[in-house]
C-alpha positions as CSV (number, residue, x, y, z in Angstrom):
1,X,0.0,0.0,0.0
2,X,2.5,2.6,0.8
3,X,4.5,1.4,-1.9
4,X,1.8,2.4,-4.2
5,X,0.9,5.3,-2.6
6,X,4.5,6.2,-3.2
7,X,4.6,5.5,-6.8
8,X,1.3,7.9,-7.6
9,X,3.4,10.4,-5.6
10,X,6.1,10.4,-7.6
11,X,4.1,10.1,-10.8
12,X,2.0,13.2,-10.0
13,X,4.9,15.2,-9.3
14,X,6.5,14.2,-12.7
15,X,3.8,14.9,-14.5
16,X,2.9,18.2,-12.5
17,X,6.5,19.0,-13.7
18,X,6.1,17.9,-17.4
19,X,3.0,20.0,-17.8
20,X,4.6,22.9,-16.2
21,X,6.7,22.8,-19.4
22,X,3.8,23.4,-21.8
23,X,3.5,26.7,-23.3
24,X,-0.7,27.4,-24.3
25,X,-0.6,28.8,-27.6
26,X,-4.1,30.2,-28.2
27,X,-5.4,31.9,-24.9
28,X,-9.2,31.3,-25.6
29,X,-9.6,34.6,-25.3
30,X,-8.2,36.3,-28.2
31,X,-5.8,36.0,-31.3
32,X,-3.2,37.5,-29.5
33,X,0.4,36.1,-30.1
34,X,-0.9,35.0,-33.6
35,X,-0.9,36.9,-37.5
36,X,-3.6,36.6,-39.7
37,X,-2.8,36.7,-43.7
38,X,-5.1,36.0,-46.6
39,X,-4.4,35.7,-50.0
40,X,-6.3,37.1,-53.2
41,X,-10.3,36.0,-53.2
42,X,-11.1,33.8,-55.7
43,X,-13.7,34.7,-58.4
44,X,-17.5,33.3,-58.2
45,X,-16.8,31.4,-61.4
46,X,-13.2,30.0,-61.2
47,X,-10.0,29.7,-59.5
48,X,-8.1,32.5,-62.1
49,X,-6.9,35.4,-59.5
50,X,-4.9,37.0,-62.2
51,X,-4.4,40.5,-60.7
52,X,-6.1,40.1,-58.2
53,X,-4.3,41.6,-55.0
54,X,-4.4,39.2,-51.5
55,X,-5.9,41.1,-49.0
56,X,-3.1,41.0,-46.7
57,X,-1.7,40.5,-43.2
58,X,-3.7,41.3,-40.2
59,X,-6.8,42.2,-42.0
60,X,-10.1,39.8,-42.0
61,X,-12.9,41.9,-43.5
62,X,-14.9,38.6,-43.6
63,X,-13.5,37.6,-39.7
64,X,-12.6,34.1,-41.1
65,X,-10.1,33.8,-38.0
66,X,-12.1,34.2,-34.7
67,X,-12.7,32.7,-31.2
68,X,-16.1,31.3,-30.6
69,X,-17.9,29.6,-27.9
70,X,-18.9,25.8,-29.1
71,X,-19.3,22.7,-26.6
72,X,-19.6,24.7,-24.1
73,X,-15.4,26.1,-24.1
74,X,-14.1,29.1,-26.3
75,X,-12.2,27.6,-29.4
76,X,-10.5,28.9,-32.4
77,X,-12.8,29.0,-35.3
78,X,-11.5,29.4,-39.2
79,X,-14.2,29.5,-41.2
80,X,-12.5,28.7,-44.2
81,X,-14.4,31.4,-46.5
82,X,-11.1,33.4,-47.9
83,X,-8.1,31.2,-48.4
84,X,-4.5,31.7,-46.3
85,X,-3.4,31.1,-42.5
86,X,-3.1,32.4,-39.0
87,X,0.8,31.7,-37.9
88,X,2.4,32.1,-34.4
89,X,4.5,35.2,-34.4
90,X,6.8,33.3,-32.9
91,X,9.2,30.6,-34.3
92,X,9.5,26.9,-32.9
93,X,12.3,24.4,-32.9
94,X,12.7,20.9,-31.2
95,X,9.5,20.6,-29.7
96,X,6.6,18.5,-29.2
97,X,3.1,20.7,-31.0
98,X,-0.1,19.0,-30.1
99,X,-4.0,20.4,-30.2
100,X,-7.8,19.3,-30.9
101,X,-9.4,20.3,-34.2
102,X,-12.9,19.3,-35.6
103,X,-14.5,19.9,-38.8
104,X,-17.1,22.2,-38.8
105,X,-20.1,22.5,-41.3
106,X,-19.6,24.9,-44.0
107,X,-17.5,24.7,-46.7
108,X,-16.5,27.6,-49.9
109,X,-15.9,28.2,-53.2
110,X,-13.8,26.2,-54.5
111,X,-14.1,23.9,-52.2
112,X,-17.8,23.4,-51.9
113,X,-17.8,20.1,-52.9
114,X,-14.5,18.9,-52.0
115,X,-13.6,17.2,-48.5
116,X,-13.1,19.4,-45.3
117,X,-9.6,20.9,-45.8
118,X,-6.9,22.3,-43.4
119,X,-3.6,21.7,-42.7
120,X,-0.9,22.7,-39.6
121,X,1.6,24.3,-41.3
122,X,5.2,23.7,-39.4
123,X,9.2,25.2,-39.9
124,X,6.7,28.1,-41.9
125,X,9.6,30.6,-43.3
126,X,10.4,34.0,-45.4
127,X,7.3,35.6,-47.3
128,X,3.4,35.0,-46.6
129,X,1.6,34.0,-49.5
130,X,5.3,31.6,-51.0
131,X,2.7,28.8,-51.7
132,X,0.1,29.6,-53.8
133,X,-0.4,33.0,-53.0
134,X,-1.9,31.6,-49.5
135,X,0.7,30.2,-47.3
136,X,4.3,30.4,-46.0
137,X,7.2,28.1,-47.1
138,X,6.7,25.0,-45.0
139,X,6.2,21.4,-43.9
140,X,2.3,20.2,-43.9
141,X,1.0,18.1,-41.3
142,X,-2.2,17.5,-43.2
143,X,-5.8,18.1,-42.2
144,X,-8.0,16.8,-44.4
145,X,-11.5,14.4,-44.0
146,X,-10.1,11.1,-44.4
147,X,-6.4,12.0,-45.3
148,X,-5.1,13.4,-42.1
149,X,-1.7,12.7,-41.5
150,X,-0.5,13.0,-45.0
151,X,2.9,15.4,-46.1
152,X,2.7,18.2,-48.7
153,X,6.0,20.2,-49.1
154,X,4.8,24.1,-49.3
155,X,6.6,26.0,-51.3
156,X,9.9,24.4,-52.0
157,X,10.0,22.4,-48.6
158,X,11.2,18.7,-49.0
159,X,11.6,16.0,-46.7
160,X,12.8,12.0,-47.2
161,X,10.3,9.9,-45.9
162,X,10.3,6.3,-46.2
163,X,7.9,4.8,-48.7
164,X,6.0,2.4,-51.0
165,X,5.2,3.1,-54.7
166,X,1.5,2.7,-55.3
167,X,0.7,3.1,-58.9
168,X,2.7,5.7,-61.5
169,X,2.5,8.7,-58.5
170,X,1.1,7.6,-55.5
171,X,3.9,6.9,-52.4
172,X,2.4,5.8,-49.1
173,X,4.8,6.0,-46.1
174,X,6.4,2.6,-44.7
175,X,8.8,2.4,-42.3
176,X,10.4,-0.4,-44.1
177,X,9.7,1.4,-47.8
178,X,12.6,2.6,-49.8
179,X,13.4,6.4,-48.9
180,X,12.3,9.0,-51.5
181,X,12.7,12.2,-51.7
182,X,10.1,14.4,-51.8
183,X,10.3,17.7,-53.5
184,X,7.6,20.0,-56.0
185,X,8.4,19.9,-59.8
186,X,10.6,16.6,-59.5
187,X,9.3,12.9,-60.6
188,X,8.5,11.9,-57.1
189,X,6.5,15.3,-56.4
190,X,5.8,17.0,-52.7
191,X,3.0,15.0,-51.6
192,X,3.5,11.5,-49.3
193,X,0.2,9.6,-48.3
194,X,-0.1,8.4,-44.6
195,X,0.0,5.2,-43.3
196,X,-2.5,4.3,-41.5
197,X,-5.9,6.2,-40.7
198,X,-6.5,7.5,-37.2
199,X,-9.2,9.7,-37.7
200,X,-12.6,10.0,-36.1
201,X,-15.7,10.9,-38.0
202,X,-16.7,13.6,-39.1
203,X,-17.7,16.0,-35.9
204,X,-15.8,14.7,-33.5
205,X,-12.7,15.9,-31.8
206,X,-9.7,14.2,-33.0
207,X,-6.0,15.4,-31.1
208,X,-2.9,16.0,-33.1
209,X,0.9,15.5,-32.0
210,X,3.5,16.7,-33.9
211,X,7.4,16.2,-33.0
212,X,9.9,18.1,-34.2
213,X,13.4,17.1,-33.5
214,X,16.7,18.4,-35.2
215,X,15.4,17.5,-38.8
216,X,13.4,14.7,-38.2
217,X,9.3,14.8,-37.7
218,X,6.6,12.6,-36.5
219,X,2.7,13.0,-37.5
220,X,0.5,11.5,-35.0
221,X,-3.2,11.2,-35.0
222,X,-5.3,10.4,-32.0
223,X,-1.9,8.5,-30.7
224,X,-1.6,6.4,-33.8
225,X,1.7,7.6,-36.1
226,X,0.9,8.4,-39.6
227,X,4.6,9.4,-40.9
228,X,8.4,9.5,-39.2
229,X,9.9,12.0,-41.9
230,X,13.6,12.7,-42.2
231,X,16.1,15.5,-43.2
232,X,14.1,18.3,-43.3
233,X,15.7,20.4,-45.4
234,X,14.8,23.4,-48.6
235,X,17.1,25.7,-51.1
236,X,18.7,28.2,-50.3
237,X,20.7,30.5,-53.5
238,X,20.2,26.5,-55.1
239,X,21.9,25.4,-52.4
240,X,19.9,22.7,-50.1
241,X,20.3,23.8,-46.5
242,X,18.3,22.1,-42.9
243,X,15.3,23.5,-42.4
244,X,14.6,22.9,-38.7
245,X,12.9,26.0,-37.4
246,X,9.8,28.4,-37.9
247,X,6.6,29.6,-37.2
248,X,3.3,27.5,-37.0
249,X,0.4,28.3,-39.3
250,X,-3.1,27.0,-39.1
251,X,-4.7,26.5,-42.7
252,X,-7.9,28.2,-44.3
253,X,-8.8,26.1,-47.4
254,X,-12.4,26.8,-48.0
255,X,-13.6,24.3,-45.0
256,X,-15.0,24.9,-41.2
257,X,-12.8,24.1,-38.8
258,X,-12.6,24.4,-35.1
259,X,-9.1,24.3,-32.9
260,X,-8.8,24.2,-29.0
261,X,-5.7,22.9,-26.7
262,X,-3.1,24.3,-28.8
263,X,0.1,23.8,-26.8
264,X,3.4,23.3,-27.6
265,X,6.6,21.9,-25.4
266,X,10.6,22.3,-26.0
267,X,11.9,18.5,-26.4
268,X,15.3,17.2,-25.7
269,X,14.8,14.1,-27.8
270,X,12.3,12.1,-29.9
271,X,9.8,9.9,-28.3
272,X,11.4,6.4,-27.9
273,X,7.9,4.5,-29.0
274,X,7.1,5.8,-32.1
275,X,6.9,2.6,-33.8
């Protein structure tokens, strides 16, 4: 008895200590400690936004990026109506990132009829708006209905992952696949497929964990690892360089979406059990 009573001592103070380490991202109060940017609307009848200026950093005409009240707790809501991000002003390296999202209801042109779409944007870099017009340089941790987990390189962002070839340009992450190099505008492309599926249905909360460690990541959804990805790295003057820090930034891709618990904690090593 005392032994155990011992043991849940020492356990509670440990993890009193651990959580004392966690830094709360979004305050569910406000925005602050986060930039809004927004890229050029689309037209009504198309995706062409030739001249068609974004409209910019730190303004939301439309208040895509707000904090609501929903399940009875304040949340981060991105309604998804204009496309681009809202990024920590701050810049991250070697760290553990998790948080809750949840698909909301509405979606937007041109999306209307496409899955619920997001994305957590990590090592985001340089100019807003690099990707598309919408979004920083940066590594994606996917958010999307039935494909969360997935990598997409933004903007010239690249990472080795480990992988199977399925088909002429599918590649599905296996820890015991053949490592590939995934870069935009080469024959392997910037998109890896996750392996396997951890994500609730539709409506319900589902938690996030991303590590971060020198330039190797982990994609974890509700505790189940989608990806190990290695050698982080982009071009700089042609030149490949580590890319191993930078800001985080929360998608808006024409999709609801709802985000709460968004903390993040410096690491001084990967999780041992990641397998």
């Amino acid at each position: 008895m005392k032994k155990a009573f011992f043991l849940f001592i020492i356990a509670f103070f440990v993890r009193t200590k651990i959580n004392a380490q966690w830094q709360t991202l979004f305050n569910t109060k406000n925005l602050k400690g986060w930039d809004t940017y927004l890229g050029p609307q689309f037209p009504t009848d198309g995706v062409d936004r030739t001249g068609v200026l974004p409209i910019g950093l730190n303004i939301d005409p439309k208040k895509v990026f707000t904090v609501v009240e929903l399940d009875g707790e304040k949340v981060m809501k991105i309604s998804g109506e204009n496309f681009g991000g809202i990024s920590t002003k701050k810049e991250f390296e070697n760290y553990h990132l998790t948080l809750q999202f949840k698909w909301g209801k509405n979606k937007f042109h041109p999306k209307e009829n496409s899955k619920f779409d997001s994305g957590v944007l990590y090592h985001a870099n340089g100019k807003h708006g690099a990707d598309w017009g919408f979004w920083m340089q940066s590594q994606e941790f996917q958010l999307q209905e039935g494909d969360c987990g997935d990598y997409w390189g933004c903007a010239g962002a690249i990472f080795d992952i480990p992988a199977v070839k399925e088909g002429e340009k599918k590649f599905r992450y296996s820890k015991t696949g053949e490592m590939y190099t995934f870069e935009d505008k080469t024959s392997i492309g910037r998109h890896c497929i996750k392996n396997s599926d951890a994500e609730k249905p539709t409506g319900e909360w589902n938690t996030l964990d991303l590590y971060c460690f020198g330039d190797t990541a982990i994609h974890v959804i509700n505790g189940k690892v989608n990806m190990v990805l290695f050698h982080s790295k982009h071009k700089v003057n042609g030149q490949y360089e580590p890319l191993t820090k930078g800001k985080i930034q929360l998608q808006s891709e024409g999709a609801e979406v709802y985000y709460k618990n968004i903390q993040i904690q410096k690491i001084k090593a990967l999780p041992g059990n990641f397998e």
